[in-house]
Structure formats: C-alpha cells, structure tokens
N, C-alpha and C positions, 0 to 999 in steps of 0.2 A: 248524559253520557250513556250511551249503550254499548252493552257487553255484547260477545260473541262469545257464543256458547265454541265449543272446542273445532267444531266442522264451519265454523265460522267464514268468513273473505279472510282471503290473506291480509295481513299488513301489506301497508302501502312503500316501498324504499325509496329515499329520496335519489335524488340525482346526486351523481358523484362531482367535484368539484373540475374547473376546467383546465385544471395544471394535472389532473391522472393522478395526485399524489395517492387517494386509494381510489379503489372499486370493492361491490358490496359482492363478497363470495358468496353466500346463502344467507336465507334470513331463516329465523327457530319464530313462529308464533310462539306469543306467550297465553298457557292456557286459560278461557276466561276469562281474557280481557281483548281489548281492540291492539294491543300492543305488539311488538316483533324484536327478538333479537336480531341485529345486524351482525354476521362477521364479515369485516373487510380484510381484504388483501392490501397486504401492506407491500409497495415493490422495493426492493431489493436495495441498499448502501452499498456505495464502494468504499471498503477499506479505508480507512486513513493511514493504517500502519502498511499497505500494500502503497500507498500514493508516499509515502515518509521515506519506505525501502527507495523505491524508485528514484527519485530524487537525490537520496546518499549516495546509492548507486553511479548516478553522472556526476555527480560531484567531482567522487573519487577519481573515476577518468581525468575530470577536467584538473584536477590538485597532478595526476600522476602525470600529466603533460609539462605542468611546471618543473616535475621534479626531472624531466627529459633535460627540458629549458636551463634552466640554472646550473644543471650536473656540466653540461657539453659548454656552455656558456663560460663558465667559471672555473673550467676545470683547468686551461692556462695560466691563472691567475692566483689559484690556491686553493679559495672558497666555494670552488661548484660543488666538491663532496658534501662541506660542513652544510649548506643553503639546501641541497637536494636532499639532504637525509632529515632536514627540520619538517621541509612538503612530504617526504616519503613517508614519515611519521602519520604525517593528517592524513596522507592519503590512505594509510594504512587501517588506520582508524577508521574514515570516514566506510570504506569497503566493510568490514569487520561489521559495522554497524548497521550497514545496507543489507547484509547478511544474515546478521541476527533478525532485525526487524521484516526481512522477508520471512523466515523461517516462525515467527510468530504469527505472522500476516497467515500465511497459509495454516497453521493452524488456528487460528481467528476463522478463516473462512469453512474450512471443513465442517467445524463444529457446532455454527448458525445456521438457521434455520430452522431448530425443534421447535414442538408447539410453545404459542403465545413469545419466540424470542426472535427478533429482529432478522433478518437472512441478509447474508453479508457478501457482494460480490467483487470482482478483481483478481483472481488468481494468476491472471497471466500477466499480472500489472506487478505480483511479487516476484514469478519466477524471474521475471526482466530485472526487477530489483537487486533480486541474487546475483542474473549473472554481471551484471555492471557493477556490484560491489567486487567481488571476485576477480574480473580482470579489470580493474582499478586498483588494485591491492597489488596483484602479480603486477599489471606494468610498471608502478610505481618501483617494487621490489628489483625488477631487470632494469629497469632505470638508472636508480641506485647503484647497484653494483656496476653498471656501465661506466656511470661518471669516477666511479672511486678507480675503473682500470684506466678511462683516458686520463683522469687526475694524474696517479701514479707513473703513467709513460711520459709526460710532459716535466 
C-alpha cells in the first residue's frame, strides 16, 4: 500500500452511475493516504405532498361536477338537494385538503435544500394543487346553492 504524502496525485473518482441518479460535486483528498472524500450531488425530489395536492385538487372538480349532476338532475324529483349537498360535502373537503396539503407542500419545498438535507422540487405542481382545490370547493358551493334554488322553484 503506498501513501501519498499531502501533494500527492489526486484520488481517483469513480464513474457515476448510468441512470444520473448522483454525480461527484468535488472530491477532499484525504491527508496521507491514497484516499478521497467524494461529495455528490444528489438531484432534486418532487414533492409527494405537491403530487397528493394536485390530485385532491381534480378530484374536487370532478366530485363538484357531480354535485352540478344530481343537484339539476334531481331537483324535479325532490332529492337533487339532499344527493348534491352529500357530493358538495366531499367536494368540499376534498378542496380543503388540496389546499392544505399545497400550503404545506410549498413550505416543504422552500425550506429543503440546506446542507446535507435532501432539495425538494414541484412548486408549481402545488400552486396548481391549490388552485384546483379552491375552485372545486367554490364550484361545488355555487353548485349547491343552484340545485337547492331549481329544487325549490319546481
């Protein structure tokens, strides 16, 4: 085994793997020996709580479309209020949720990527999440109150 003295050859860095999952930022000789610290760059996560928003997000649309459907549907009939206001609930909720979980999302992302912690990307995969919770909630809501005024005229 032969050392190198501190002005030594560099360590040698290996190849990085052929999916890019890292690449070698700098290497630190270690003094003394043949040896090197690697730091790798580690690339970037997207969110899971930005991809969870998103998804509640359209949800909520697709729940406040039913609550369109069964409010105008039913509303001859007696039950499009009672049926649109059970959907306008989940839709309400699932918005609410999309909402939250963006609003976490985004700060999940701001606040990754200090030394040695993981950097975390998506932010415009939560704003999307917000606004889809948000007007899935209001549609649902103007939904709602539509089918209770055609209920009521009928």
């Amino acid at each position: 085994m032969t050392h190198y003295p501190s002005g030594g050859p560099s360590p040698v860095v290996p190849p990085p793997p052929h999916d890019g999952a890292w690449s070698p930022a700098r290497v630190d000789p270690v003094a003394g020996t043949e040896y090197g610290l690697v730091h790798l760059t580690v690339v970037p996560a997207m969110s899971g709580q930005a991809t969870g928003s998103l998804i509640a997000g359209i949800a909520s649309i697709l729940v406040s479309t039913l609550v369109l459907c069964f409010g105008l549907v039913g509303a001859g009939e007696g039950w499009g209020a009672l049926v649109a206001g059970a959907f306008a609930l989940l839709a309400v909720l699932l918005g609410a949720g999309a909402v939250a979980g963006a609003l976490i999302a985004m700060r999940q992302i701001r606040g990754s990527g200090l030394a040695g912690r993981l950097r975390f990307k998506g932010r415009g995969v939560a704003v999307a999440g917000c606004w889809c919770g948000a007007v899935g909630a209001g549609i649902a809501l103007l939904s709602l109150v539509l089918s209770i005024i055609v209920g009521a005229a009928s």
